[in-house]
C-alpha positions as CSV (number, residue, x, y, z in Angstrom):
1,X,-0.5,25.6,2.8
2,X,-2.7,25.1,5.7
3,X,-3.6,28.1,7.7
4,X,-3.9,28.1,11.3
5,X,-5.8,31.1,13.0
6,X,-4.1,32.7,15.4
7,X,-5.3,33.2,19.1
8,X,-4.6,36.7,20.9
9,X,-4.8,38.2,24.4
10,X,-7.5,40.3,23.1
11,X,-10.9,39.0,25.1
12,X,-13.4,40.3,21.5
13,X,-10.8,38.3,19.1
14,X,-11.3,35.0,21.4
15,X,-14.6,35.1,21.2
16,X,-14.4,35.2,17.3
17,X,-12.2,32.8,17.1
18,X,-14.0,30.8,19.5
19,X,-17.4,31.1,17.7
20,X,-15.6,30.4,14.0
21,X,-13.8,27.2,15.4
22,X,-16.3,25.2,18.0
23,X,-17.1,22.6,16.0
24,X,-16.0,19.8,18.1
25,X,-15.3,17.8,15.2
26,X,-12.5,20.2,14.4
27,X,-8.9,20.6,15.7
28,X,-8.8,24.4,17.1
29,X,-8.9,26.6,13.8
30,X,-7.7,24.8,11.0
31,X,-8.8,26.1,7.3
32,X,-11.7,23.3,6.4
33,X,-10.6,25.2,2.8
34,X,-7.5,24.5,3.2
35,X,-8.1,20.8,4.5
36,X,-10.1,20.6,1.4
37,X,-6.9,21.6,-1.0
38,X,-5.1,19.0,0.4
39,X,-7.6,16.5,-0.3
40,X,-8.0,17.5,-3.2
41,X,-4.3,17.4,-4.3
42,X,-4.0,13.5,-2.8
43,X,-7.0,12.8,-4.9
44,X,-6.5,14.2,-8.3
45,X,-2.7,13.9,-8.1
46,X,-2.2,10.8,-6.5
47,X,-5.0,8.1,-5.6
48,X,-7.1,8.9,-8.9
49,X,-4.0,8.7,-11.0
50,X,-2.7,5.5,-8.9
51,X,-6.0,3.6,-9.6
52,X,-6.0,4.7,-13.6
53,X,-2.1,3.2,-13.8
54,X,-3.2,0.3,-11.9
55,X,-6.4,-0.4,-13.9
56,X,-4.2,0.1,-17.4
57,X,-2.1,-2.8,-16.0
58,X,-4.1,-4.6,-15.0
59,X,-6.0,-4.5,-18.5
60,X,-2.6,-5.7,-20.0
61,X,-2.7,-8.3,-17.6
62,X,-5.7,-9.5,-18.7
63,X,-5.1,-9.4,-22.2
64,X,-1.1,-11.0,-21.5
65,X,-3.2,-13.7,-19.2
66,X,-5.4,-14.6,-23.0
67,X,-2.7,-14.8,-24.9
68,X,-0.4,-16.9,-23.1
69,X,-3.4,-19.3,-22.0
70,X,-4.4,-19.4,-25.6
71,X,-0.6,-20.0,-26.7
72,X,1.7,-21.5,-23.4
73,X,5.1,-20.7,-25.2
74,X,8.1,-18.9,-23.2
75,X,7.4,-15.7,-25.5
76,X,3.9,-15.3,-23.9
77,X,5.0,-16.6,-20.8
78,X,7.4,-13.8,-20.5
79,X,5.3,-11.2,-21.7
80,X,2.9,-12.5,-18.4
81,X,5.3,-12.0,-16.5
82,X,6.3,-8.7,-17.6
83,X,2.5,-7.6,-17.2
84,X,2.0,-9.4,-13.7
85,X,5.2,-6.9,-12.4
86,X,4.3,-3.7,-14.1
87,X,0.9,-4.2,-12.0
88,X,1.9,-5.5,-8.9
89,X,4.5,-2.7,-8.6
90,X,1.4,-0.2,-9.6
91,X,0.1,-1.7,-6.6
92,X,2.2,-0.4,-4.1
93,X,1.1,2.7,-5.0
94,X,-2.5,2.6,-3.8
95,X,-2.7,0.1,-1.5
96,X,-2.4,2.4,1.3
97,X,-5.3,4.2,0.4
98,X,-7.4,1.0,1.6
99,X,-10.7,3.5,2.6
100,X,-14.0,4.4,1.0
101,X,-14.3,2.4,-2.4
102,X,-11.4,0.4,-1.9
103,X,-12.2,-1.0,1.7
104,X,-15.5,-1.9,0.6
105,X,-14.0,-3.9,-1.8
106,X,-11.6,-5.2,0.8
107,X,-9.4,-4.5,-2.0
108,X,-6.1,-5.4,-0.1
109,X,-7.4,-8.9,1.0
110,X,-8.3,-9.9,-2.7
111,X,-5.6,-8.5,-4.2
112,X,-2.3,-8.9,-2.3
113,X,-2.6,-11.2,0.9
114,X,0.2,-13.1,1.4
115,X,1.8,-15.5,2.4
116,X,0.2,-17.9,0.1
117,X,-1.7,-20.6,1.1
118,X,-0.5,-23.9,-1.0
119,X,-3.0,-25.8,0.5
120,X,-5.8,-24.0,-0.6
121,X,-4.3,-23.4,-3.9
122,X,-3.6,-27.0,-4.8
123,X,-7.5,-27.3,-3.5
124,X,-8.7,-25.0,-6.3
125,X,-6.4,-26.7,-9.0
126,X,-8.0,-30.0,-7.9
127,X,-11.2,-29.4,-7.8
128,X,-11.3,-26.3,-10.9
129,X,-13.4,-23.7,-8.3
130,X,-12.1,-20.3,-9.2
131,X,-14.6,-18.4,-7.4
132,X,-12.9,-15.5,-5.0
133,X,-15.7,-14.4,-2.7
134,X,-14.4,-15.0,0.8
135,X,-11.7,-12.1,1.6
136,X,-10.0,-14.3,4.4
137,X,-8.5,-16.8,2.1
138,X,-5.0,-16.5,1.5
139,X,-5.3,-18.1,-2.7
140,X,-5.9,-15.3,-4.9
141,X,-4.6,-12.0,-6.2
142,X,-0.7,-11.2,-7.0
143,X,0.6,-14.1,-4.7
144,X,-1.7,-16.3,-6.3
145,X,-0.1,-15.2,-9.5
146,X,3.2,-15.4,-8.2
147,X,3.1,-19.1,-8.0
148,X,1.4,-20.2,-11.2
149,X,4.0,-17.7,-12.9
150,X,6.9,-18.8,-11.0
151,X,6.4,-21.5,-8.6
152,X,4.3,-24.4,-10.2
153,X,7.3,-25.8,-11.4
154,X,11.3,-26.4,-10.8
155,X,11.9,-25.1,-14.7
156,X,10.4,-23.1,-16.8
157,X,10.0,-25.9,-19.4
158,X,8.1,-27.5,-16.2
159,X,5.9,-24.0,-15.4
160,X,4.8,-24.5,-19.5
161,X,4.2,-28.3,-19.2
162,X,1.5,-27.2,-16.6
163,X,-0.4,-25.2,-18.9
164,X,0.1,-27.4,-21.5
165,X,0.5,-31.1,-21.0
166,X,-0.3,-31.4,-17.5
167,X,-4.0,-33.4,-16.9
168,X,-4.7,-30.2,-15.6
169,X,-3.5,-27.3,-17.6
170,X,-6.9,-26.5,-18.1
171,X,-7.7,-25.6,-14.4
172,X,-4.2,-23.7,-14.3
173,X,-5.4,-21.8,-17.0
174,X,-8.6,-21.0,-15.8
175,X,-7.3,-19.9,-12.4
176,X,-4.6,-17.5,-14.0
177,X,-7.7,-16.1,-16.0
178,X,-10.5,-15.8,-12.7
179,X,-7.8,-14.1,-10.2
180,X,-6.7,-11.6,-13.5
181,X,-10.1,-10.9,-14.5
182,X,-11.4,-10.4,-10.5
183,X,-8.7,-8.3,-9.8
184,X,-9.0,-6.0,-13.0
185,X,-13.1,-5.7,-12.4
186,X,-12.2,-4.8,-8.8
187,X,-10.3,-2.5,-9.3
188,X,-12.0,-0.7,-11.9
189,X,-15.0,-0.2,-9.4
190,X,-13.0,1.2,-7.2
191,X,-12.0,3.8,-9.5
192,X,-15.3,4.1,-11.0
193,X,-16.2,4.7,-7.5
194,X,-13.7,7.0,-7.6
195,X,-14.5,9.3,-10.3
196,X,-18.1,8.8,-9.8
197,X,-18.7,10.7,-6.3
198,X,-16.4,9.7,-3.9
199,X,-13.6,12.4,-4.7
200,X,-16.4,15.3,-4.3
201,X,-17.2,13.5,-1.1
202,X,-13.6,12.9,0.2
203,X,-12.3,16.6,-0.5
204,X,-15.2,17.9,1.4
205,X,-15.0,15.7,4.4
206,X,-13.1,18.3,6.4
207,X,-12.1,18.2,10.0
208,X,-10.2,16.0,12.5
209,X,-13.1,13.7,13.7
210,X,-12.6,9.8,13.0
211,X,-14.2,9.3,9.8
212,X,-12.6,12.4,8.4
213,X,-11.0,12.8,5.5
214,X,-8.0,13.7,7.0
215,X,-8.5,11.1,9.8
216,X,-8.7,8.1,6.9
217,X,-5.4,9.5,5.2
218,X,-3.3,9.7,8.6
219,X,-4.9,6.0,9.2
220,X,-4.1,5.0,6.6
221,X,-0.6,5.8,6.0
222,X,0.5,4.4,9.0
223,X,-1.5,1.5,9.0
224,X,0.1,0.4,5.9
225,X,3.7,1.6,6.6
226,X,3.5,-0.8,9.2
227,X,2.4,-4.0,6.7
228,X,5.6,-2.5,5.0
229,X,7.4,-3.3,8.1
230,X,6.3,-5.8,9.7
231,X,5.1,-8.2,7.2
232,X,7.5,-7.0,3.8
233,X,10.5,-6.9,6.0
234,X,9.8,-7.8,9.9
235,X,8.5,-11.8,9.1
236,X,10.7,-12.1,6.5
237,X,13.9,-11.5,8.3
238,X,12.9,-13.1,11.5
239,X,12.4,-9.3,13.5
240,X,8.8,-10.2,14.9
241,X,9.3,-14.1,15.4
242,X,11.9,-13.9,17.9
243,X,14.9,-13.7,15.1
244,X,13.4,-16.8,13.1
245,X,13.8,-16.3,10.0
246,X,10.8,-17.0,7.5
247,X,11.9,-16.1,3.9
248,X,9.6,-17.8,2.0
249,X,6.4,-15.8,3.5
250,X,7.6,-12.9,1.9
251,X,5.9,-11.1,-0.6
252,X,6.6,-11.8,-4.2
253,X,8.4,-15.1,-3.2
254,X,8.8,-17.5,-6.0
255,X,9.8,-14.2,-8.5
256,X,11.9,-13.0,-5.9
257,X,10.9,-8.9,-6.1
258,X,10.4,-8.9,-2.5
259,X,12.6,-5.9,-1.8
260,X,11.9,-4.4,-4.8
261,X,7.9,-4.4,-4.0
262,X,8.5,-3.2,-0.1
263,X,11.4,0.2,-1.7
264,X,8.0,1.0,-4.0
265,X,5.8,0.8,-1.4
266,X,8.1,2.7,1.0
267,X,8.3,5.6,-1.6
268,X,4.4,5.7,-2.0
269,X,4.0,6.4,1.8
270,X,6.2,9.2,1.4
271,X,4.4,10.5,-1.7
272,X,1.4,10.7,0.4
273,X,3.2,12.8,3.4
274,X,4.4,15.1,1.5
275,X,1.7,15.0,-1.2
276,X,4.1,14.5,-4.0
277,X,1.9,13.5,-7.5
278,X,2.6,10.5,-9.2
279,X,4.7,12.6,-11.7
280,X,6.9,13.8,-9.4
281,X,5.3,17.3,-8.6
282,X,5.0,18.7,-5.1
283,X,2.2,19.6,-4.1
284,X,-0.2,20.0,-0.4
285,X,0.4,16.9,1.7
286,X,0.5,16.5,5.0
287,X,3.6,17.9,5.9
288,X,2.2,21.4,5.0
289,X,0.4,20.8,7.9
290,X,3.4,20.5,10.3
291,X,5.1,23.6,8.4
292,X,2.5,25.7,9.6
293,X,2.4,25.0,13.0
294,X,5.9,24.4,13.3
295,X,5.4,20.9,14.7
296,X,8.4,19.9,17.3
297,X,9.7,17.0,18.4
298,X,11.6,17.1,21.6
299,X,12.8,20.4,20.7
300,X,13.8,20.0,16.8
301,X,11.2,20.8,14.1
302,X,9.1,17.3,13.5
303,X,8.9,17.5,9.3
304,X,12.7,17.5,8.6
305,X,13.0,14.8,11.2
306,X,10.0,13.0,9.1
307,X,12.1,13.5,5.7
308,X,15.2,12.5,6.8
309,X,13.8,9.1,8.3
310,X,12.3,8.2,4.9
311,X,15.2,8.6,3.6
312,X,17.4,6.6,5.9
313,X,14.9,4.0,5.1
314,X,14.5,4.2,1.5
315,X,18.2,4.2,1.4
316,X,18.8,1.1,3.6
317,X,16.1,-0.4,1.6
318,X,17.5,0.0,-1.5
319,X,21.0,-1.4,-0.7
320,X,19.2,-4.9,0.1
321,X,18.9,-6.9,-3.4
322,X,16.3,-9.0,-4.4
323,X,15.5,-11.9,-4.0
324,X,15.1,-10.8,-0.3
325,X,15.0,-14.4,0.6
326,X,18.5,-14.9,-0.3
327,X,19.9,-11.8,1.1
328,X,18.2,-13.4,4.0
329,X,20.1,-16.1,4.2
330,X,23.6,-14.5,2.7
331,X,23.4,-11.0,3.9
332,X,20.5,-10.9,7.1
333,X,22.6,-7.9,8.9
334,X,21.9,-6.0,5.6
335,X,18.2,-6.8,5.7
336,X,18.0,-6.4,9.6
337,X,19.3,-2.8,9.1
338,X,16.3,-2.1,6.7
339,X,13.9,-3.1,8.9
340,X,15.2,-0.9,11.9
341,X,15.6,2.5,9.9
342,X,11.8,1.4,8.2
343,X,10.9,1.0,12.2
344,X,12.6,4.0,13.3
345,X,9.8,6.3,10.9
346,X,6.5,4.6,13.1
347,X,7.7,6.6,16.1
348,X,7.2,9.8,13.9
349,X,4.3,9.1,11.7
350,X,2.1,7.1,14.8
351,X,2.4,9.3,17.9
352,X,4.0,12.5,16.3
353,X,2.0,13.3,13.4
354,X,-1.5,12.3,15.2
355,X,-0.6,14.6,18.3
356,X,0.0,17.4,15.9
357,X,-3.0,17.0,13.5
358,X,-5.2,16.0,16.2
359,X,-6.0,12.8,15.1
360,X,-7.1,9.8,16.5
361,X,-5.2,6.5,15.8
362,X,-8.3,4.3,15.1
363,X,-7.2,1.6,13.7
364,X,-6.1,-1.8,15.5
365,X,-2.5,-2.3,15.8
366,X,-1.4,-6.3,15.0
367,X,0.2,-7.7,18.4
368,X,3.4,-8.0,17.2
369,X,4.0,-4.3,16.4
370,X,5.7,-1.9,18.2
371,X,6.2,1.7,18.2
């Protein structure tokens, strides 16, 4: 748990406390060692474990991606699809941790930006360039996937004929191969990155100063909780473009795991609050910070407030079924209600959480977001 000194009346015991806590960098008297066992709870427990699931899969993926190239048949089509899932749900579970090794990898950009871009896409199979190396480019990673598994044609029989008989099955193989093979060796530097130095590095980097560990983690979270809202659910639905609706730039379109994706997602970012490992166990997270200093919120303690709101949302989540974009279309109160109990949790996590941990909000917020 995180330990906050106590201040007293007592002029000698200010001083001490003074002299053991002016580091500037610091919120007043928090435990760098117990900053530290957080950190290092998040990083052996979750982020290192997240990145070896994710690599595993991704490995399959690769070796799914060979197979089904080398045989286009509706066993091994099946199979690729299996793998591409198993993965792409994997990556929920990391991609809010998009700092150190994985931002300079811009690991988020080359492995799940989406909405797709057909035109670029149809550019690639044209013209057979399967070389990934500008992050801004909406043709690659898991939505890239997503179409050549599930969108290139009307049938299955016609997504096989591509691979197959199509004048240019041989550039539709090739991309599935470059975007699995890029996103495996990616993310295998990142956790190589990982393992290597950064961890030591990470848990060290105590204090409340941008840059710091716990700074990057509070970032971070909310940074990606609000991709979960606004572009999983709040695009999708028509929330953000003046109640449009825009079902097919949702994530994980042509498979239609949209809502599936954004509940895994959801749970990952309360993983990471309360510092809950991948298998389940509890352990320091950030809400032992709260605990301690028994964080309020307009009068009522701030963590339960936290927990209950994740799971309002997880639960309104969960009651929208996939494909999202038809629940859209048959259902949009149901999907409306997800996104404003998902929207509800920013309030807590942007202003309230920062305030109480001292930390900065650093990151820029997109223009259509709200708090």
């Amino acid at each position: 748990m995180i330990t906050i000194k106590k201040l007293c009346i007592g002029f000698t015991f200010v001083i001490l406390v003074a002299g053991a806590c002016n580091d500037t960098n610091q919120s007043p008297c928090v435990s760098e060692q117990d900053q530290s066992a957080v950190f290092q709870n998040i990083a052996d427990n979750l982020i290192i474990p997240g990145y070896e699931d994710l690599n595993t899969r991704l490995a399959a993926l690769q070796s799914a991606t060979q197979a089904f190239t080398e045989d286009p048949a509706t066993a091994q089509l099946e199979a690729l699809r299996n793998a591409w899932k198993a993965a792409y749900l994997s990556w929920q579970r990391v991609a809010q941790y998009e700092f150190g090794p994985a931002e300079d990898r811009q690991l988020r950009a080359f492995l799940n930006a989406f909405p797709l871009e057909m035109a670029a896409v149809e550019a690639r199979l044209n013209s057979g360039n399967f070389v990934f190396d500008n992050a801004e480019t909406f043709d690659k990673g898991f939505p890239a996937l997503d179409y050549l598994l599930y969108g290139a044609g009307a049938t299955e029989a016609d997504i096989l004929a591509q691979y197959s008989t199509d004048p240019l099955a041989d550039n539709y193989k090739g991309y599935l191969t470059a975007v699995t093979s890029q996103m495996q060796q990616f993310v295998s530097e990142t956790l190589q990155a990982w393992t290597g130095g950064f961890r030591q590095t990470f848990i060290a980097n105590t204090g409340t100063a941008a840059g710091a560990s716990l700074s990057l983690l509070i970032n971070a979270l909310n940074e990606h909780y609000e991709l979960i809202k606004r572009d999983k659910l709040g695009i999708p639905v028509g929330a953000v473009t003046l109640g449009f609706p825009n079902p097919d730039k949702a994530e994980a379109f042509y498979a239609g795991i949209s809502a599936e994706l954004a509940l895994e997602a959801l749970r990952a970012a309360e993983s990471l609050y309360l510092g809950r490992a991948i298998n389940g166990a509890n352990g320091e997270g950030l809400d032992d910070y709260l605990l301690q200093v028994a964080a309020k919120q307009q009068g009522q303690d701030l963590h339960p407030l936290i927990v209950d709101q994740f799971e309002a949302a997880i639960g309104a989540l969960a009651a929208v079924p996939d494909p999202l974009s038809e629940t859209i279309a048959t259902d949009k109160a149901l999907v409306e209600l997800a996104y404003v109990e998902v929207s509800e949790q920013v309030r807590l996590l942007k202003t309230n959480l920062p305030s109480q941990t001292r930390i900065a909000i650093t990151y820029i917020d997109n223009p259509s977001d709200s708090d």
